[in-house]
N, C-alpha and C positions, 0 to 999 in steps of 0.2 A: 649251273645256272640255266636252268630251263625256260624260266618263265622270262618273258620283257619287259621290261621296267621303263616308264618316262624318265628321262632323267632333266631335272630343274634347270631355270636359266633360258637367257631368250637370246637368239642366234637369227642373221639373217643372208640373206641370199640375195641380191639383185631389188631388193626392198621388200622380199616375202620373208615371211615366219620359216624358221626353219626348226622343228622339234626332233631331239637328240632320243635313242633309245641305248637301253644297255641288256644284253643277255647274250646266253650261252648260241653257238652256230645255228641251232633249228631255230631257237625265237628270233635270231636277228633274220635270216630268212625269209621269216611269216611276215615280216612288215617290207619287205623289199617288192616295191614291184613291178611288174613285167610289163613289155611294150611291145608294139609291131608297127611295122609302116607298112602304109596304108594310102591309093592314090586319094588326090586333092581336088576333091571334086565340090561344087556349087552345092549337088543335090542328084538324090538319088536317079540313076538316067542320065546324067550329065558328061560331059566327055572329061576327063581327068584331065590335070595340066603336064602338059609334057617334060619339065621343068623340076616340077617340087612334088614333093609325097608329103604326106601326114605323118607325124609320130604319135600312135594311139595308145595312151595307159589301158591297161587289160584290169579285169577288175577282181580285187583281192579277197571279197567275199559277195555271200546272195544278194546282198544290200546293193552292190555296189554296179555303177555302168561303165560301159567305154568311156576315155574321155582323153577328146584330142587337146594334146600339150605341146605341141611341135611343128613348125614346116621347115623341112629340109630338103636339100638337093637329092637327086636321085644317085647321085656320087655318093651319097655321104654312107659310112656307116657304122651300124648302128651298135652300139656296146653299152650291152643289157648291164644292170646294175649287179645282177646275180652273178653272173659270170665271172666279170669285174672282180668281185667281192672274192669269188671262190678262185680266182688264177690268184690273186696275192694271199691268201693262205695256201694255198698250194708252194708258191712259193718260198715260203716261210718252211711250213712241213715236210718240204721235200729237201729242204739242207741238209744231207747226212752228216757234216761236220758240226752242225749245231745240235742235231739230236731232239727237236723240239717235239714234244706229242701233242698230239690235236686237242686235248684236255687239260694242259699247260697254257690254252692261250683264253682271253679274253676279249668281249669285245663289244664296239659300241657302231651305231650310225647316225648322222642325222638325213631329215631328207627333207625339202621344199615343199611348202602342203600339196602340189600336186605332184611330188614325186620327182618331178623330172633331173634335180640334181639331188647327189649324195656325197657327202664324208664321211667312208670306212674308214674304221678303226682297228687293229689288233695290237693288244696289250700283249710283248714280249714276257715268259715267264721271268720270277720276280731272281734270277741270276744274272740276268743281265742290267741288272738298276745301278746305276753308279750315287755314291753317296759322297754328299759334300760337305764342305769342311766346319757347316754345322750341324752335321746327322743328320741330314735331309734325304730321304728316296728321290732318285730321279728314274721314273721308268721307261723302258723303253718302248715305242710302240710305231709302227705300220700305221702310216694316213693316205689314203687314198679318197682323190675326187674326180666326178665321171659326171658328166650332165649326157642324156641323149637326145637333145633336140638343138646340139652344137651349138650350143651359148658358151662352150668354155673346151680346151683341153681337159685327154683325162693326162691326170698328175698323181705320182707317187712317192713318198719321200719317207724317211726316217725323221723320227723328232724324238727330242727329251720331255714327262710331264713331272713336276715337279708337283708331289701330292699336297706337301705343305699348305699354298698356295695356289693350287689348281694352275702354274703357270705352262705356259708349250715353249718349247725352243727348237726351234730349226736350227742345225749348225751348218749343215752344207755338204761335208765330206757323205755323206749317204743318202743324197737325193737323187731320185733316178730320174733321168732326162727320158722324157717321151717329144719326140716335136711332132711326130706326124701328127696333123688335124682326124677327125673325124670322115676320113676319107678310105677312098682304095687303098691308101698306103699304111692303113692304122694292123696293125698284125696282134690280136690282143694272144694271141696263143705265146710270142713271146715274152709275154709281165714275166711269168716266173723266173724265168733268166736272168731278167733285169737287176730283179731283187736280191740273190743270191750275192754275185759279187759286191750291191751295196749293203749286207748285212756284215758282211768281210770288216767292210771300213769303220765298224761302229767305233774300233778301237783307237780310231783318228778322233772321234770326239771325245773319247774319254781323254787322250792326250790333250787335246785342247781344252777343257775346263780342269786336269788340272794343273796349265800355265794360269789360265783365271786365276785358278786359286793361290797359287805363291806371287803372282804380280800386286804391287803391292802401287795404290795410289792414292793422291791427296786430294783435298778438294777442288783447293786450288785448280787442280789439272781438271779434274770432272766439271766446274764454272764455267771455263774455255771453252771444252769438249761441249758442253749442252749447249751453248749461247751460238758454237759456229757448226762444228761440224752436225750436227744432233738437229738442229733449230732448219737448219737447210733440206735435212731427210725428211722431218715426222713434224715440223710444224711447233712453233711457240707453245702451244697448248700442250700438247704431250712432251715435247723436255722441259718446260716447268716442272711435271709431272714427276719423270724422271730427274729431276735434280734434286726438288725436296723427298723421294723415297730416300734417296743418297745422301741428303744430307741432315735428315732426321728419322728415318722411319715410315714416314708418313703418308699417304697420299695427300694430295691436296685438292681443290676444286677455284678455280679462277673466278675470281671476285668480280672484275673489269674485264674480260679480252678485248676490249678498245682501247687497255691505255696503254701509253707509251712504254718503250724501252725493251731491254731484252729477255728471253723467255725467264732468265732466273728474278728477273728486278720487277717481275708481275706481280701486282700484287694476290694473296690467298689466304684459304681460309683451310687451316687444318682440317684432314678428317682422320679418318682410323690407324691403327699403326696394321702395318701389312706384314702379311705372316709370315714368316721365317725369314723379314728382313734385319738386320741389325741396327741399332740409331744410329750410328754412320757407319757409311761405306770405307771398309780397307782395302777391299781386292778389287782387280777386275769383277771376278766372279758377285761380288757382291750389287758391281754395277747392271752385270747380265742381267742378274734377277732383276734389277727394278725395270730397265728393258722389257725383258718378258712377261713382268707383271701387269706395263701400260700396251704392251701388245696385245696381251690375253684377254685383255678389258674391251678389245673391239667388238663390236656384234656382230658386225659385217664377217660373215665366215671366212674369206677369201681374203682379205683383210689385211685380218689378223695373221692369217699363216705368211704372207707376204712381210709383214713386221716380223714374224718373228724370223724368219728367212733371213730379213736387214739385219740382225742382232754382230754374225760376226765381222760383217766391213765395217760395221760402226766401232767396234770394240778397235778396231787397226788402226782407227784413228784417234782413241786416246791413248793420250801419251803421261 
């Protein structure tokens, strides 16, 4: 897959548009782009501030100009999205016990319209998909996010994408802690490393969904679970959400959110049946999915990966 593809659906950042692409390593590439800092100056002749530099987007074709997206400290640094990108496939590629070829992997980005933040994607080749207990792919994939004008940590983690339903699942056991800020202490030459031993642990999540799937629950229990524990995390709105996928199928959409009582006793208005869900929930597993399905549904990019992150302390606390 050479060429770069838009791919549909609207995704946001900090309240900007964020448009997703999908293709092979050189086209995702071509749309990634490059920065430099740059002192901070009033105007040309001007004395710079001692203080803060500029982070300038370099421009990606004839068309296009400089264009400052950033003020950051003179501490701060700076980690190009390129690089970024190509240390966690590096990392990937260079597992000799995984064996992965560079032509085995897939991959997607999105990016902020001016650039300055990104969510890498690589698609794991399809041996590592774990399937569940309704023949559903789950695949596995490398998400990395990187802002350079330090609005955000960068963050890398493992997730499950459930094709069915386009949902994401963060489980845990393969996320890789980065804490240093965008500072002197940020070492990007170590991602690869990082990565390695949390591709190790993928087999913790496979163990974990499937306990989902032989745990076996009532509704009863999921009623409790949405109204206390579920209602306190994600808000009345979203475990309504999550209780009628659970206990019909369905999504639903809140007729009132000013009336009384608790998220399951709101009143709603059926909508569609969601995809590879079952008309009621037996397992855990079956409750993850409707989790991950109202997680997936955020726009907010950052969001969302945070919901789905919350998926497994939420699941410890139904019983």
């Amino acid at each position: 897959m050479n060429a770069i593809s838009i791919m549909p659906g609207e995704a946001l950042w900090r309240s900007r548009k964020v448009q997703y692409y999908a293709g092979g390593w050189d086209a995702i590439q071509s749309v990634l782009p490059e920065f430099k800092l740059a002192p901070f100056i009033a105007g040309a002749g001007e004395p710079p501030n001692p203080f803060l530099q500029t982070v300038i987007r370099l421009p990606l074709s004839a068309t296009e100009r400089q264009m400052p997206v950033g003020v950051v400290s003179h501490t701060y640094s700076l980690a190009p999205h390129r690089e970024v990108a190509a240390l966690c496939r590096d990392g990937l590629i260079n597992v000799k016990q995984a064996k992965i070829e560079p032509g085995e992997l897939r991959y997607e980005v999105g990016l902020s319209e001016l650039g300055e933040w990104m969510n890498f994607r690589i698609y794991l080749p399809s041996r590592y998909d774990f399937t569940d207990s309704h023949g559903e792919k789950l695949a596995l994939r490398l998400e990395c996010f990187n802002s350079v004008d330090g609005s955000s940590r960068l963050s890398v983690l493992f997730g499950w994408f459930r094709f069915v339903c386009a949902n994401g699942l963060v489980i845990g056991e393969t996320k890789i802690e980065i804490n240093e800020r965008h500072g002197q202490g940020l070492e990007l030459r170590t991602l690869p490393e990082r990565i390695r031993p949390a591709l190790k642990e993928v087999e913790a999540d496979r163990r974990r969904m499937g306990r989902w799937i032989e745990e076996r629950v009532a509704i009863d229990g999921i009623t409790t679970w949405a109204n206390g524990t579920l209602s306190e995390k994600w808000g009345k709105k979203a475990s309504a959400r999550v209780f009628h996928i659970c206990d019909s199928g369905r999504d639903v959409e809140i007729e009132d959110p000013f009336a009384p009582g608790l998220a399951t006793e709101k009143p709603v208005r059926p909508l569609a049946r969601v995809p590879g869900s079952p008309e009621r929930a037996g397992t855990k597993y079956d409750v993850v999915q409707a989790l991950s399905f109202v997680a997936t549904s955020r726009n907010n990019a950052e969001e969302r990966v945070t919901r789905q992150a919350d998926i497994p302390k939420l699941m410890e606390r139904l019983v």
